[in-house]
Every structure is written in structure tokens, then in C-alpha cells.
N, C-alpha and C positions, 0 to 999 in steps of 0.2 A: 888509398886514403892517407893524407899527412895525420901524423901525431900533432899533440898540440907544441909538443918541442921544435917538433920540423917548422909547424904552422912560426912560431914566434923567430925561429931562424931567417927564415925567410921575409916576414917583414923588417927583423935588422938590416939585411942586405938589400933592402928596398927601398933602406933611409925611414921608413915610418916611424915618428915621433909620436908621443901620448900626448896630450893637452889637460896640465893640470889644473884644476876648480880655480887657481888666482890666471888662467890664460898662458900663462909660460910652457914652454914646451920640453919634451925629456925625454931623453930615447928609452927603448923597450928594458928594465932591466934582466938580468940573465939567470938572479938566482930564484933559487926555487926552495920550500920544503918536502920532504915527503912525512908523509903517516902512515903507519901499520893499522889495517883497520884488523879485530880480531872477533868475529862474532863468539858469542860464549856459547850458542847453540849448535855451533858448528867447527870442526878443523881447519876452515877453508880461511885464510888471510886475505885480505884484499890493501893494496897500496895506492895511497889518493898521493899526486904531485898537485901542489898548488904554487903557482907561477907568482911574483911579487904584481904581474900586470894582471892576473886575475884568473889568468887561463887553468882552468883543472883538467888532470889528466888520471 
């Protein structure tokens, strides 16, 4: 199973473009944030990546 990074790679190199709300068109871009998620009831961390095209990983 692709990650959502592989997934977004992959349609770069397949030429797919997004279609922005005025119809113009704009290829996938590449950065991303992450977050540290920290539950206060637990040790355990969890890391969200949220892609600029939307994709969460």
C-alpha cells in the first residue's frame, strides 16, 4: 500500500494538475506541514503530515 507521499509522487510524474475554484490549472505542490500530536492522557505521540493539496498522512 502507497503512503500518501508515494500516492502524490506519483501523480506528479503522471503530469496531474489540480483545477483551481477560478478553472486554472496547477500542478500538485510538494510541501507539506507536520504536527506533533501529544495526548495529555498518554506517552504515546502521534505525527499528522498535512500535504498543501490536502492529503493527510
Amino acid at each position: 500500500m502507497m503512503t500518501s507521499e508515494e500516492y502524490i509522487e506519483e501523480l506528479r510524474r503522471n503530469g496531474v494538475m489540480l483545477v483551481k475554484t477560478d478553472g486554472s490549472l496547477m500542478e500538485i505542490p510538494s510541501s507539506s506541514i507536520v504536527y506533533e500530536i501529544v495526548d495529555p492522557q498518554d506517552s504515546e505521540h502521534t505525527e499528522l503530515k498535512i500535504w498543501d493539496c490536502g492529503f493527510v498522512e
